[in-house]
C-alpha positions as CSV (number, residue, x, y, z in Angstrom):
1,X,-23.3,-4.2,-103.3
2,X,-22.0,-6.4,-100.9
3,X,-18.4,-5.3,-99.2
4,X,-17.2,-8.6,-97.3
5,X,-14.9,-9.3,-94.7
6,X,-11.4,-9.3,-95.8
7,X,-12.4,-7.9,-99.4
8,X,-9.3,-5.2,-99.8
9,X,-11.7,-2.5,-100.0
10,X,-12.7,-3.5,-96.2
11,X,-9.4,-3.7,-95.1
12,X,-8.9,0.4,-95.9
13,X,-10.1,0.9,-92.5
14,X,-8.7,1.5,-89.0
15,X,-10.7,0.8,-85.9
16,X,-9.7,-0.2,-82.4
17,X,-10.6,-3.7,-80.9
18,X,-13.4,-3.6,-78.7
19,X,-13.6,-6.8,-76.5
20,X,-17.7,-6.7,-75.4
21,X,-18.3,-8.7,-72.1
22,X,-21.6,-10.0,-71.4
23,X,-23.3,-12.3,-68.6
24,X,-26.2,-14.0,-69.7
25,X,-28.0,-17.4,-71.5
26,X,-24.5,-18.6,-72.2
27,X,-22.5,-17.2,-69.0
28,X,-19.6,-14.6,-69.1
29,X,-18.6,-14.1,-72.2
30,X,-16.3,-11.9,-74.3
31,X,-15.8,-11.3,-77.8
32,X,-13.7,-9.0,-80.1
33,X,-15.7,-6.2,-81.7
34,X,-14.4,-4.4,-84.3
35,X,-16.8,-2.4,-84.7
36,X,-16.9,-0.5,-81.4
37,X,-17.8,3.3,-81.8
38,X,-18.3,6.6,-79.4
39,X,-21.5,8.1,-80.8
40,X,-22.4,10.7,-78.5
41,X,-20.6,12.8,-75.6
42,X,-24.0,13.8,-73.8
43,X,-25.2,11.1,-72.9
44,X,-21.9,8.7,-72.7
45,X,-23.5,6.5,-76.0
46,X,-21.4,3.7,-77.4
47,X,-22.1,1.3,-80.5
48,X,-21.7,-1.9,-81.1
49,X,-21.9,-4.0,-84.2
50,X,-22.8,-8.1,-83.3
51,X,-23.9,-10.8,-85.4
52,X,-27.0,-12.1,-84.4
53,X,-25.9,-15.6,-84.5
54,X,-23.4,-14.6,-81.7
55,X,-23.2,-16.0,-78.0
56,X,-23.0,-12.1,-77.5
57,X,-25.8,-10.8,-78.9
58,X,-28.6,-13.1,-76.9
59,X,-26.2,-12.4,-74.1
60,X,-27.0,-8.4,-74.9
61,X,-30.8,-8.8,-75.4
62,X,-31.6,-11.0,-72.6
63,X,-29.9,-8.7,-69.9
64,X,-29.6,-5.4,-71.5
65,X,-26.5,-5.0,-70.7
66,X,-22.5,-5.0,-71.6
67,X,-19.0,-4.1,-70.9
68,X,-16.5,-2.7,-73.4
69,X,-13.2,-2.9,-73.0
70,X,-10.8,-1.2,-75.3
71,X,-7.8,-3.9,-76.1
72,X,-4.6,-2.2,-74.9
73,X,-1.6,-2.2,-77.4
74,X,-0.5,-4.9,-75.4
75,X,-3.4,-6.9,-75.4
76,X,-3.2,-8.4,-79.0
77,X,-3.2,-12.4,-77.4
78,X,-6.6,-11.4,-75.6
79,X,-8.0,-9.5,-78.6
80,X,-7.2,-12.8,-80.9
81,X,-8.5,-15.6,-78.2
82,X,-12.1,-13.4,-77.9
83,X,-12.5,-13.2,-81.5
84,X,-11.1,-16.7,-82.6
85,X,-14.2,-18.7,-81.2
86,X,-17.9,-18.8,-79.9
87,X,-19.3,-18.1,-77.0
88,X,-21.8,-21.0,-77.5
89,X,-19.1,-23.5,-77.3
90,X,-16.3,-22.1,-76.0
91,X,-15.5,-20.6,-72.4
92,X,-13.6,-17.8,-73.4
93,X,-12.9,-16.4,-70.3
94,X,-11.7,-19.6,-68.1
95,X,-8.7,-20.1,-71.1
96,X,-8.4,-16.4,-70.8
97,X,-7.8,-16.7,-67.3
98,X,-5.6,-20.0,-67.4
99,X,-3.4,-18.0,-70.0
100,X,-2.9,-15.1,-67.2
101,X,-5.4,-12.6,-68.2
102,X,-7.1,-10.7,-65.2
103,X,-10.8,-9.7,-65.3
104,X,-12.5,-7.7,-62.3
105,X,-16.3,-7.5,-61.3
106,X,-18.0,-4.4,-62.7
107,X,-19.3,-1.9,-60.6
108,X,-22.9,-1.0,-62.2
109,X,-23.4,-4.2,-64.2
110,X,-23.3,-7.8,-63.9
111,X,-20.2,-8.6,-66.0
112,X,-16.6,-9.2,-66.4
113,X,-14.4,-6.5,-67.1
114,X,-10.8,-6.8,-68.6
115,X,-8.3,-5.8,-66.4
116,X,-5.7,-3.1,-68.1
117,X,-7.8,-2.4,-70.9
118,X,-7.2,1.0,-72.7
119,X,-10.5,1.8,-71.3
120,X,-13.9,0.3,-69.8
121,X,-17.0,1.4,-69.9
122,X,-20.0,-0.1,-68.5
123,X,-22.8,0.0,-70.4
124,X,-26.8,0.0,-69.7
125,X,-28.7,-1.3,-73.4
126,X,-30.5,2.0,-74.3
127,X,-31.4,1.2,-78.0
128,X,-31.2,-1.9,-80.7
129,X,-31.0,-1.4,-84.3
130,X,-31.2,-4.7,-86.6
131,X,-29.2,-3.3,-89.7
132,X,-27.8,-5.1,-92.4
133,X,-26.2,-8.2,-91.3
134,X,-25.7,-6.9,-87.5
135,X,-27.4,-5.6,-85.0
136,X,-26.0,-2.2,-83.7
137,X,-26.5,-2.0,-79.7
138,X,-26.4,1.7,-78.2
139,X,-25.3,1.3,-75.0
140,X,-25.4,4.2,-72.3
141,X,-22.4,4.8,-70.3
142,X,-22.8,4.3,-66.9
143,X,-19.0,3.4,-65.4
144,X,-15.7,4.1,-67.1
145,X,-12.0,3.3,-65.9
146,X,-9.0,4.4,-67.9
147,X,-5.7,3.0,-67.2
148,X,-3.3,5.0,-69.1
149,X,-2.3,2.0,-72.0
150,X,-2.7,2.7,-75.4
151,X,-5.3,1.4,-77.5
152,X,-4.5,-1.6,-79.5
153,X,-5.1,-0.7,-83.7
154,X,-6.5,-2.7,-86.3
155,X,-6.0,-2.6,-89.6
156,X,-5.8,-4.9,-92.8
157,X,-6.5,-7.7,-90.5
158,X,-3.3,-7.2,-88.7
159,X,-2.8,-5.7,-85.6
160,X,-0.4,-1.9,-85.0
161,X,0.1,0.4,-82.3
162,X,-0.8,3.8,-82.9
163,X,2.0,5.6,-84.8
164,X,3.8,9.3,-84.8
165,X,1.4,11.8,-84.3
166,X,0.9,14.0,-87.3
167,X,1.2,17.7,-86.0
168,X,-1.9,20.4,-87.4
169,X,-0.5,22.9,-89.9
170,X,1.4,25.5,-89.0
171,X,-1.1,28.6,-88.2
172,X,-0.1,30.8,-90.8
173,X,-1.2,27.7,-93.1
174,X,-4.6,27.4,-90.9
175,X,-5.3,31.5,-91.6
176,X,-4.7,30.6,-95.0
177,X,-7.1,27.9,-95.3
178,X,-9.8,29.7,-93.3
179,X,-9.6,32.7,-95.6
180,X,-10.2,30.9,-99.1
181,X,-13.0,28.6,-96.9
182,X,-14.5,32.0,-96.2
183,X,-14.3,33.8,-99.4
184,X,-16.4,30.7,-100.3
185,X,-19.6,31.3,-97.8
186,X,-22.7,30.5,-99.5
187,X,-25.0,33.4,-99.3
């Protein structure tokens, strides 16, 4: 079963915007990422999902090597200009630039970074994983910088900051719950 871009059932989820900057057969580059996950705290490991046929993904496998920069909620113009065209044709970040966006030099790799992103992290390739129609890149953490900004949200194709924050339940609710899930132990 195939679940495709923009199908409603897709749309259920919520993700951040990752904007992946590389440096390699076809320059500096960014691109949007949806897919963009923390997968391990020890090591620092980050995922990310690219499309083979992305300017991106040779970028990756030639150097073994990318930024991530998580779009701030204010960063929605950046987030749509890296994910609107290719790499291959396209120089992303000199019209990034020429629009006012700010990148900086990365301290541990050779790449861009995006200046007041949520957060960057600077990552060294530790594993590649050719999976369904994308290829998952594990990268290590080797350099963060948070400034403070929110994360940008995605969902249904559009674009939110985060919302009110739901509280936990009340304790009393909590000692509740945790006696019924312990009357329920498997033995």
């Amino acid at each position: 079963m195939d679940l495709p871009w923009g199908d409603e059932r897709t749309k259920q989820f919520v993700t951040n915007v990752g904007l992946i900057t590389t440096n390699g057969p076809y320059g500096h580059d960014i691109m949007a990422a949806e897919w963009t996950h923390h997968i391990s705290y020890k090591p620092g490991l980050i995922a990310v999902c690219i499309n083979p046929r992305d300017a991106t993904h040779a970028n990756i496998e030639n150097t073994k090597e990318f930024g991530i920069s998580l779009c701030a909620s204010d960063q929605n113009v950046l987030s749509s200009i890296s994910g609107g065209s290719s790499g291959k044709s396209i120089d992303k970040i000199s019209a990034l630039k020429e629009l006012g966006f700010k990148f900086y030099k990365a301290k541990k790799i050779n790449v861009l970074m995006v200046e007041d992103a949520a957060l960057n992290i600077e990552c060294k390739l530790a594993k590649q994983i050719p999976i369904g129609d994308h290829t998952t890149f594990v990268g290590e953490a080797v350099e963060t910088k948070l400034s403070g900004k929110k994360p940008l949200v995605y969902h249904a194709q559009k674009y939110w900051n985060l919302g009110e924050n739901i509280p936990k339940p009340p304790q009393d609710e909590l000692d509740r719950t945790n006696q019924i899930v312990e009357k329920h132990k498997k033995k």
